[in-house]
N, C-alpha and C positions, 0 to 999 in steps of 0.2 A: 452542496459542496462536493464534488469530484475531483480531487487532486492528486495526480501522482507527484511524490517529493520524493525525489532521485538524490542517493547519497553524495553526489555532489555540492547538493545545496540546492541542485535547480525546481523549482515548482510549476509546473505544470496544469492546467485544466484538461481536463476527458471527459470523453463522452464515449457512451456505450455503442459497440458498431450498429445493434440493433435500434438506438435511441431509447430504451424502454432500460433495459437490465445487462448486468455484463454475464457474458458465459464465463465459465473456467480454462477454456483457453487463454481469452483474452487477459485474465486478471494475473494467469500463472508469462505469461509473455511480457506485462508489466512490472515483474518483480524479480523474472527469471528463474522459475522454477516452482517447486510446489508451494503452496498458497498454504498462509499460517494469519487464522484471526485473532485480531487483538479488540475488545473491548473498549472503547471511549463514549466518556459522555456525551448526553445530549442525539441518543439512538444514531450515533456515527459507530465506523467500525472502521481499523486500519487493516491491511492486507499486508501483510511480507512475506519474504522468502523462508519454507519453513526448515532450510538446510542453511540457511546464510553463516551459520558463526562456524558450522562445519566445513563451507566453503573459505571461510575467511574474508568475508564480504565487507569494504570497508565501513565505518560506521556513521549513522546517519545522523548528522549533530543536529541538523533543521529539526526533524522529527522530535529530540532530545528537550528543544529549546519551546517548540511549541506544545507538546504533548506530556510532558518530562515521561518519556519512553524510553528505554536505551533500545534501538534494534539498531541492525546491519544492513546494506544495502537497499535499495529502493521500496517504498511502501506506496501503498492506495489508501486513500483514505475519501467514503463516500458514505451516504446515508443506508444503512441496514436496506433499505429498501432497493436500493439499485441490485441487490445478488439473485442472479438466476434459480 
């Protein structure tokens, strides 16, 4: 599972540019900024924006609904193993 779920609702599949792992570029360009992990089970892990509620980043109700997470603007969500 690699999904980016964009505050809008939309969801996404990704793949890593290299097809192995994501750098921190590419995960901080996915959420818009610097990169904040969150814990889920099942050795998944979501990615977000770790300035989002200081931005005022709208909030991601997808995430909410499937994860019950409360965060803010776009997240990554992929197996522990995909991180550089």
């Amino acid at each position: 599972m690699n999904k980016l779920i964009q505050a809008d609702g939309v969801v996404k599949d990704i793949k890593p540019a290299n097809g192995k792992t994501y750098s921190l570029k590419e995960l901080q360009e996915f959420v818009g900024g610097y990169i904040e992990l969150v814990s889920l089970p099942d050795n998944l892990i979501m990615l977000v924006n770790e300035e989002g509620y200081n931005e005022n980043l709208p909030p991601n109700n997808r995430v909410r609904l499937i994860f019950n997470k409360q965060i803010v603007g776009n997240a990554v969500v992929c197996p522990r193993d995909f991180l550089d």
